[in-house]
N, C-alpha and C positions, 0 to 999 in steps of 0.2 A: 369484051375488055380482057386486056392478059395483065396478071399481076405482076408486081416487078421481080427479077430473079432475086432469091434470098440467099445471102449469107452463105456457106456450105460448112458447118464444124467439123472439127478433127476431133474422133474418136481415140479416146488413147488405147483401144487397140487393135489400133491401125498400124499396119505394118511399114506404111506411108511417113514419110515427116512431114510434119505441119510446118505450113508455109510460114516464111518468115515476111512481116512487116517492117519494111525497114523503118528509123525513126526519120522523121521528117527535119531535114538541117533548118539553122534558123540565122541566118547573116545580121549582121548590124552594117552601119553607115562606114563605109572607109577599110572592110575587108578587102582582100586580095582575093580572086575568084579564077577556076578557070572551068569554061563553058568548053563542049564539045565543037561546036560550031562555031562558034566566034572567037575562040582563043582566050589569052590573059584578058583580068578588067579589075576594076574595082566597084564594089557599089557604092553610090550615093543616093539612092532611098531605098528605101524598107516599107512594105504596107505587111503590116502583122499578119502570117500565115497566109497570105494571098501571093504577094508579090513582089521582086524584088528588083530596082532599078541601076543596071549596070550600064558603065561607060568603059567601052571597049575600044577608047582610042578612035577611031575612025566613027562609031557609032554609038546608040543610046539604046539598049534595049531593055524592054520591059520582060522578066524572066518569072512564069508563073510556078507557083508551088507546085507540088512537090520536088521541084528542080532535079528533076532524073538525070538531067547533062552536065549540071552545075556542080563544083566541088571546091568547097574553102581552100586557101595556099596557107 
């Protein structure tokens, strides 16, 4: 059995900068959105911190957290 990889802390002093986290965005119903890949949209649903349900005009897609491609308008 291998255990799972852990964590790695930043020493402060480490000549390194510690990684930044970005914070996680949080949409509501009826924002203005644009995705990398499917251009302009709006959402019309929201599942708290999972996922978030945009209409991109042509399409319906389900957009999962931490929405690395997604950015509020």
């Amino acid at each position: 059995m291998t255990k799972p990889a852990a964590v790695k802390r930043h020493l402060p002093t480490s000549p390194f900068k510690a990684r930044v986290t970005p914070t996680p965005q949080h949409f509501a119903v009826g924002d203005h959105v644009t995705h990398d890949m499917y251009g302009l949209g709006r959402v019309i649903g929201v599942e708290d911190g999972i996922a978030a349900l945009v209409d991109f005009g042509s399409t319906q897609e389900r957009i999962l957290s931490p929405y690395a491609k997604m950015t509020k308008l």
